[in-house]
C-alpha positions as CSV (number, residue, x, y, z in Angstrom):
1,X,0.0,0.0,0.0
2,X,1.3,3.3,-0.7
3,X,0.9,6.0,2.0
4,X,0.4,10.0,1.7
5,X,1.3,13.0,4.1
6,X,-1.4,15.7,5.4
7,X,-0.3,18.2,6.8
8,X,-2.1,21.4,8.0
9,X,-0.2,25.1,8.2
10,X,-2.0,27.1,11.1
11,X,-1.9,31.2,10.5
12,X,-2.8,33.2,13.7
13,X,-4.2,36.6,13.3
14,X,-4.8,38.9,16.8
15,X,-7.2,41.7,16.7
16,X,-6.7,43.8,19.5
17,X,-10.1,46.1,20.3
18,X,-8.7,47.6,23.2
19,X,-5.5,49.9,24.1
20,X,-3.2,47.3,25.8
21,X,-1.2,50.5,27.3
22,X,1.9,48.2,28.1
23,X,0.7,45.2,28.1
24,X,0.7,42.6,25.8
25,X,-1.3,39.4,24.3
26,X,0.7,36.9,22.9
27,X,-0.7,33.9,20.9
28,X,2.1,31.0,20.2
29,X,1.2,28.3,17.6
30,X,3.2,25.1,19.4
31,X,2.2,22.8,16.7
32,X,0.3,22.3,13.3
33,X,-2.0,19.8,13.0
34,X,-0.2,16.6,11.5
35,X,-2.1,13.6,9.9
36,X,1.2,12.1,9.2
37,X,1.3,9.3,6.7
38,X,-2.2,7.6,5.7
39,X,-2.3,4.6,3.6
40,X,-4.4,5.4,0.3
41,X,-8.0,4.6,0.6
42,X,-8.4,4.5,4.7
43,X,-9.3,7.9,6.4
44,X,-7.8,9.1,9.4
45,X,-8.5,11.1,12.8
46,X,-6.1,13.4,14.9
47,X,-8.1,14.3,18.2
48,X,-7.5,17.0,20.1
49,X,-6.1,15.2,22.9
50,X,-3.5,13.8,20.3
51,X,0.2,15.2,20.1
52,X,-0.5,15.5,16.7
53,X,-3.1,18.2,17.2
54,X,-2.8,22.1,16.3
55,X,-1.7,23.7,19.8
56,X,-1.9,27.0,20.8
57,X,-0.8,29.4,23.8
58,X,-2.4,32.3,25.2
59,X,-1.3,34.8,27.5
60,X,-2.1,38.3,28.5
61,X,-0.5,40.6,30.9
62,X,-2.5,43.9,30.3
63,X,-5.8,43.8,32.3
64,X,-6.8,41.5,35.0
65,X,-9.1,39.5,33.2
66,X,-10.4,40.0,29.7
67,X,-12.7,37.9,27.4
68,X,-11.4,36.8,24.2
69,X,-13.7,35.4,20.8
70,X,-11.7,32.8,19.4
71,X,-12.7,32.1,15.8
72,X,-11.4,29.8,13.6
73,X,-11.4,30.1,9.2
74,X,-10.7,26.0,8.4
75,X,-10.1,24.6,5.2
76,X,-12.7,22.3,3.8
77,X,-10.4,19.9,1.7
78,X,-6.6,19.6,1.7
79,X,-4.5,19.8,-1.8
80,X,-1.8,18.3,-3.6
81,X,-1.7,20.3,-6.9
82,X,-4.6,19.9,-8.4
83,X,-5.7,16.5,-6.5
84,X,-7.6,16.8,-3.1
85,X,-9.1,14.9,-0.4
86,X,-11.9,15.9,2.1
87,X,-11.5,17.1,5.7
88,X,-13.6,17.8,9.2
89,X,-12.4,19.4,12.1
90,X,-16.2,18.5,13.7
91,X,-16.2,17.4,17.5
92,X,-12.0,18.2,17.1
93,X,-11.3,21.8,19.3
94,X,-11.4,22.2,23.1
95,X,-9.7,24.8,25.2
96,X,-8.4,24.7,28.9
97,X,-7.0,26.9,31.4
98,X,-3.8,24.1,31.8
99,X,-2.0,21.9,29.3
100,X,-3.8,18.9,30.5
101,X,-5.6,16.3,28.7
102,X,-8.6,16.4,31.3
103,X,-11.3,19.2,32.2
104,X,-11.1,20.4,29.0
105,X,-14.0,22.8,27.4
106,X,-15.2,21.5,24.1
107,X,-16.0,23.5,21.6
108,X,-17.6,23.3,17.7
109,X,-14.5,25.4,15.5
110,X,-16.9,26.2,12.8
111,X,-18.3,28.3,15.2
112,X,-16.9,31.5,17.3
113,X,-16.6,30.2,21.2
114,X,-15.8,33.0,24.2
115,X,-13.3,32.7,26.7
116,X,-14.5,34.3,29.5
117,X,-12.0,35.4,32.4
118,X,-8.6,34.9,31.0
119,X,-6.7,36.1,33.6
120,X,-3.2,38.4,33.9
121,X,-0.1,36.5,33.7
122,X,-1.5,32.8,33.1
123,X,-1.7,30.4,30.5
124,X,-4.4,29.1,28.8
125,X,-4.3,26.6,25.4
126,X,-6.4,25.6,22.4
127,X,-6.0,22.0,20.5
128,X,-8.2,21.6,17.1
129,X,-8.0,18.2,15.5
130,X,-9.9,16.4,12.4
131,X,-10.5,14.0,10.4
132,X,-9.3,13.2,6.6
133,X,-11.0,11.0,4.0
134,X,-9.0,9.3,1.1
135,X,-10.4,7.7,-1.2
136,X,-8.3,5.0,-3.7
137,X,-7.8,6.9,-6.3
138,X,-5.7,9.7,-4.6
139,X,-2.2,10.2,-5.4
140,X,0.5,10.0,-3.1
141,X,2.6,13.5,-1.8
142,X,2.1,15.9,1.0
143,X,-1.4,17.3,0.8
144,X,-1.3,20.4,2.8
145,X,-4.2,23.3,3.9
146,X,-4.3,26.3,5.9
147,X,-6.0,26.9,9.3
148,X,-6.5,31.0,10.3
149,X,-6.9,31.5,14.3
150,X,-8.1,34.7,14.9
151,X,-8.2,35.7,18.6
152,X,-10.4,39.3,19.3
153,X,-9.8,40.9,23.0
154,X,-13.1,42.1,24.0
């Protein structure tokens, strides 16, 4: 059986909509979400809990607390060229105050979630994972698509 790589690039955009005076958010992209290789006909699935999952870091030290809308802009298919093959990111994102696989908020990526409370000086993480479907006539390569994170301070 011949085997393909997916791979998924993850942009981050931040829209500030407050004056951070000297403070600062910073969002950190940890990893990209990595099907690795996938036999030719089979689908595969990268949950969030997975190391294989898109991570991301975010931290604030201008206000006490602030609210942040988290929005993701996914793909709906991954290319190679001109070839293709299908992709969900359904059931697949969940955020949490710690880097912890438990007591983890879920969360539907097609749609804009709230953070509530993120707090001065502490860490808090998103993981977004999905699922591929090949089908047999796909040709092998690196099929690759691009996920945009855009985090608004409110």
């Amino acid at each position: 059986m011949m085997k393909i790589r997916f791979y998924i690039y993850v942009i981050v955009f931040i829209i500030l909509s407050y004056s951070c005076g000297f403070g600062q958010l910073i969002i950190q992209k940890i990893n990209d979400l990595d099907f690795g290789d996938v036999f030719i006909g089979y689908s595969a699935t990268v949950s969030d809990l997975s190391p294989n999952a898109a991570k991301f870091l975010v931290y604030q030290n201008s206000q006490p607390r602030v609210d942040l809308l988290v929005k993701f802009t996914l793909p709906s298919q991954l290319t190679n060229g001109q070839n293709s093959v299908s992709i969900d990111f359904n059931n697949f994102a969940s955020w949490a105050r710690d880097d912890v696989q438990t007591g983890r908020i879920y969360f539907n990526p097609y749609s804009p979630v709230l953070i509530k409370n993120v707090r001065r000086n502490r860490y808090h993480y998103i993981w977004l994972g999905g699922t591929i479907m090949s089908s047999s006539d796909i040709l092998p390569g690196l099929y690759t698509g691009t996920i945009i994170l855009t985090v608004e301070v409110l």
